[in-house]
N, C-alpha and C positions, 0 to 999 in steps of 0.2 A: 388497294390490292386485297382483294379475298384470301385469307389463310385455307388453311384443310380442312378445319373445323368448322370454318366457314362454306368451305363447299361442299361438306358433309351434312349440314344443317338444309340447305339449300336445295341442295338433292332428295334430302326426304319431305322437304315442306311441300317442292313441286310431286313429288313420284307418289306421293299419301294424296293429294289432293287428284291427282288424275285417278288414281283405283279407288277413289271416294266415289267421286261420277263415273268411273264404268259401272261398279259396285251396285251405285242406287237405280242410273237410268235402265237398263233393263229391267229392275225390278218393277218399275214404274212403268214401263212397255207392256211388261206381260199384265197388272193389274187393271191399264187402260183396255186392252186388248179383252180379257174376259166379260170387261162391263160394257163395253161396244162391240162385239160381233155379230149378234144376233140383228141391231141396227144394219150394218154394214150388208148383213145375209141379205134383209128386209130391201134395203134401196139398193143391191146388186151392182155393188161398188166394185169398179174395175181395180188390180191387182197394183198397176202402176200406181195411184190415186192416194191406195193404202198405203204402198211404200210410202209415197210425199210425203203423205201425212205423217205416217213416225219419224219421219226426217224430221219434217218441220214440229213438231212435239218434242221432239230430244231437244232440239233448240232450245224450246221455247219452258218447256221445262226444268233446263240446266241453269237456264238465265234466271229463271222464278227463284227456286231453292240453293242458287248459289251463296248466299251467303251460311246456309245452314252445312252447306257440303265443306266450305273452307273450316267453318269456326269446327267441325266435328275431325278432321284431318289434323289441324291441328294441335287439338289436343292429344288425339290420338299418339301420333310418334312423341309430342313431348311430354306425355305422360310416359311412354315407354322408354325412353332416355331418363326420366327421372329415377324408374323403377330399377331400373341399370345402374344407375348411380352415377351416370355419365354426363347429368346436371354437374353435381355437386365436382366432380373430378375439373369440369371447364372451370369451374369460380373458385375452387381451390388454386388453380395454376394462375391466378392473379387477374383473372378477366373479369371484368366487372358486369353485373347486369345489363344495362345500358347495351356494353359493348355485346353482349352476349346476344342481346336485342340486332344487333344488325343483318345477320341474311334472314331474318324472318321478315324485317321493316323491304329488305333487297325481293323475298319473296311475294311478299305483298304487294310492291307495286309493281313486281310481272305481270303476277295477277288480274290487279284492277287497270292495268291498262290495257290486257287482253278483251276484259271484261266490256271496258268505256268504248272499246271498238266494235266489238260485237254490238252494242247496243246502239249502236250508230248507224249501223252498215248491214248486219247480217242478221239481228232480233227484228227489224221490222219486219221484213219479207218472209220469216219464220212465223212470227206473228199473225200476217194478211193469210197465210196458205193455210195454219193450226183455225184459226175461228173460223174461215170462207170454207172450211173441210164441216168442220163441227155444225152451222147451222143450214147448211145443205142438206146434210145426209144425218144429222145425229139431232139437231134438235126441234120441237116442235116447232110448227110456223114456216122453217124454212126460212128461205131468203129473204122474206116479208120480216121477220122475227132482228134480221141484222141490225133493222131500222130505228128500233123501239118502236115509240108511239111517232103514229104519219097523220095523226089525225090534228085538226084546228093549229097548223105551223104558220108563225108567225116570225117574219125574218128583215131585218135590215140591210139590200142590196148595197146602200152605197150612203154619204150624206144628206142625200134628198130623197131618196125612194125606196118603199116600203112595197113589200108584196105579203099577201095571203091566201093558204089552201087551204078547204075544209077538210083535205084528203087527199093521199097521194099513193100510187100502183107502182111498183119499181118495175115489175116485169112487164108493164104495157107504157110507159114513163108518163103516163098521164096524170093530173091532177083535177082536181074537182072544185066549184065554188073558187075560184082563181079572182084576187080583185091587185090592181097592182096603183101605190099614192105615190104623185110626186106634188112635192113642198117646195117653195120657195120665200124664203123669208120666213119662216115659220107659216108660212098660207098656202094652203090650198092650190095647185097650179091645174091639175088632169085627174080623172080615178080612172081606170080601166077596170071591165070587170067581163066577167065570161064563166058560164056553168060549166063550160070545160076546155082544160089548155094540153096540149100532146104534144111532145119533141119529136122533128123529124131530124135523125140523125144524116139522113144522108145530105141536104143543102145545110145542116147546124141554124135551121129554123122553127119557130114556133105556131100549131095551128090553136087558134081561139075561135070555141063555139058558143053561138048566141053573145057575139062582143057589143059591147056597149059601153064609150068611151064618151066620158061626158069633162068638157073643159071648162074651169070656172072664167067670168067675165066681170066684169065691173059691173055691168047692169043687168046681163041676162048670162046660162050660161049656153052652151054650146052642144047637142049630142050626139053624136053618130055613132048608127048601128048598123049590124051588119049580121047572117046567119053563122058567118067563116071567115075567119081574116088570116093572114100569113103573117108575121113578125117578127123582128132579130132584138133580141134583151141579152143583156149583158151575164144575167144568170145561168146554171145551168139546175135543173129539175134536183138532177140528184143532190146537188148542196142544201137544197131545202131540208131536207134528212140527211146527214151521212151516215155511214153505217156504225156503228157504237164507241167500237173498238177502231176506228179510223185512227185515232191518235199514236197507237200503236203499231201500226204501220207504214208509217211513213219516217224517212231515213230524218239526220238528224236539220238540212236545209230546208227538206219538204214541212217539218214540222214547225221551224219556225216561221215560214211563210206562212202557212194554213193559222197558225193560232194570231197572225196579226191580219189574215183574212176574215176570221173569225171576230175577232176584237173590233174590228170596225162596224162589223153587222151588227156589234150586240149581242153574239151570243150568249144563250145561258149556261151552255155547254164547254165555259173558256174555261172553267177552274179544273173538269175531268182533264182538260188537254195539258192546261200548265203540269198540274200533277208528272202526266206522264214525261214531259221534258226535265221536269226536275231531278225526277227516279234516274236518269240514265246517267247524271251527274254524282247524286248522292249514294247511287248502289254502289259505285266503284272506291269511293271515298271509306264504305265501311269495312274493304278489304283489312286496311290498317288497322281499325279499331277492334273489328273482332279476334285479330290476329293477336293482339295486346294481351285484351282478357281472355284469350286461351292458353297463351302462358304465362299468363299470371295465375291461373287457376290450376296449371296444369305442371308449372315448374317444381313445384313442392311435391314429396315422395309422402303418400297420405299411407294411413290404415289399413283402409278400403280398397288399397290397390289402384287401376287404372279404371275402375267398372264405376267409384266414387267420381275420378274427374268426368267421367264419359254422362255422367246423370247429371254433373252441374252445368256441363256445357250444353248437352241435350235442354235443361234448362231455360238455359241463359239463350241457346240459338232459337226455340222456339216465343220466344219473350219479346226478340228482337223483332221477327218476323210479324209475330202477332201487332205489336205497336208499328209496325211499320204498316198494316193492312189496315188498322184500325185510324189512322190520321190519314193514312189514304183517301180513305171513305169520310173521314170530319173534311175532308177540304174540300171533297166534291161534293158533299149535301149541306155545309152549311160555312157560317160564315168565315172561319177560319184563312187567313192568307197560305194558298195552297204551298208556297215557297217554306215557310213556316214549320208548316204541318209536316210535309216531306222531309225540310232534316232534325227534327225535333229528335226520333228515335238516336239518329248518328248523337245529337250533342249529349242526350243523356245517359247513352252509353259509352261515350265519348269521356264523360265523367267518372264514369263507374271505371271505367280503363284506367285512369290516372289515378283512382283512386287505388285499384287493384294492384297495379303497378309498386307505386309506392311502400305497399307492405308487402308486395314480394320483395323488393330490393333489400327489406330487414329480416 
């Protein structure tokens, strides 16, 4: 059963952290909004479009810097409870830290379960709409630009068969220098190859020009060519590239499908993807932690007032975030186990909590 003081804790952990994010995301609207208008003038962006967009950007935004909006709410009212002396008045009446810890441990995991859901169900879609807005209308290249590089993609369709483009058009879905291996036993079975292959969407068939399909033979092999040929492959064009930020858009089924669709081919691209399925686990996990060491930082009635906690937590939130961007980025460029890398910041601030912990409680 929650006491009064428990649902007075409880009420400012959640009611600080909602006027944390109204507080910042407009501020963050109108700063997006003066660096992009003049874009938005230029490609004659419809008014609904924009709306979406700051839709999908408050999203996508709130989900980014949530952990710096909790840990700063936090400390905020329990700095100002300290200052009150309304700390020291609970652990005087015989409450012990621990216990004094609990509607914050009860807020924290509102929190991160609102959080875990969002990141499941309503950040991807946020996601797909905030980047599909941005390299349309806001960034050079355009739509070509979503892809990265399209050029010399080399891909593993299945166990046996291997395809290659020297280049590929998203908005005509055509590809260039097209050759496609199937193996058998580790040998050689077919190579198809064609200076150019184009999806027809409407029968979900493929045209190849200038084809030239050559099967190997025991003694001699086999060739047939042709100007234009029609074909059905198990591929589709746009897998050969997806678009960057594809991992991020897609809900939490569609992701795990796609990175064992991926994993089969070979991708190079699996560790950007693992990343993002890890994040949607370990962001919600660090509800608790930062929740710890903000009042453990923030418990104690300092000198400096509330302006000293507000600088250490400013601190400490941007420290978090920073190591968390920065292993982000080690697991997707280098060897680092992406699992790893993604919760390394939680374990070692994880530590620094227990550690903080422990000399608040003296």
């Amino acid at each position: 059963m929650l006491t009064i003081i428990d649902k007075y804790i409880l009420k400012r952990y959640l009611a600080t952290f909602a006027v944390m994010l109204l507080l910042f995301i407009p501020i963050g609207i109108v700063v997006d909004v003066s660096e992009k208008i003049n874009k938005m003038l230029e490609n004659k962006v419809a008014f609904l479009e924009i709306a979406l967009y700051y839709y999908n950007f408050t999203v996508y935004f709130a989900n980014s810097l949530f952990p710096i909006f909790l840990f700063l709410s936090v400390i905020w009212f329990t700095s100002k409870l300290a200052n009150d002396t309304e700390i020291i008045a609970i652990l005087s009446s015989g409450i012990s830290f621990t216990r004094f810890l609990r509607p914050y441990i009860i807020g924290a995991s509102i929190v991160s379960v609102f959080v875990l859901l969002m990141g499941f169900f309503v950040v991807p879609a946020a996601s797909e709409g905030f980047n599909n807005f941005r390299y349309t209308y806001l960034k050079g290249g355009g739509k070509e630009a979503m892809r990265g590089d399209n050029t010399d993609v080399y891909r593993q369709i299945s166990d046996t068969e291997f395809i290659y483009v020297n280049s590929f058009n998203t908005e005509s879905k055509t590809a260039f220098n097209f050759s496609l291996e199937k193996f058998k036993n580790q040998k050689l079975v077919h190579k198809i190859t064609a200076t150019r292959i184009k999806w027809n969407p409407k029968d979900s068939t493929y045209t190849m020009y200038d084809y030239t399909k050559r099967t190997v033979g025991e003694l001699n092999d086999k060739i047939e060519k042709a100007p234009q040929k029609e074909a059905v492959f198990t591929f589709d064009l746009e897998d050969l590239t997806p678009v960057i930020y594809i991992a991020e858009t897609l809900s939490l089924g569609k992701l795990n499908a796609f990175i064992a669709k991926e994993r089969e081919r070979g991708s190079s691209n699996i560790n950007v993807y693992l990343v993002v399925l890890y994040k949607k686990y370990s962001v919600p996990v660090s509800a608790f932690i930062l929740t710890i060491i903000a009042v453990a930082v923030s418990a104690m009635k300092r000198r400096g007032g509330m302006g000293t906690n507000l600088a250490i937590g400013i601190a400490l939130a941007f420290a978090f975030v920073f190591f968390d961007k920065i292993f982000g980025v080690l697991a997707e460029k280098s060897s680092i186990p992406p699992m790893l890398a993604v919760w390394l910041p939680n374990i070692a601030f994880g530590i620094l909590a227990i550690y903080l912990l422990r000399n608040a409680k003296r």
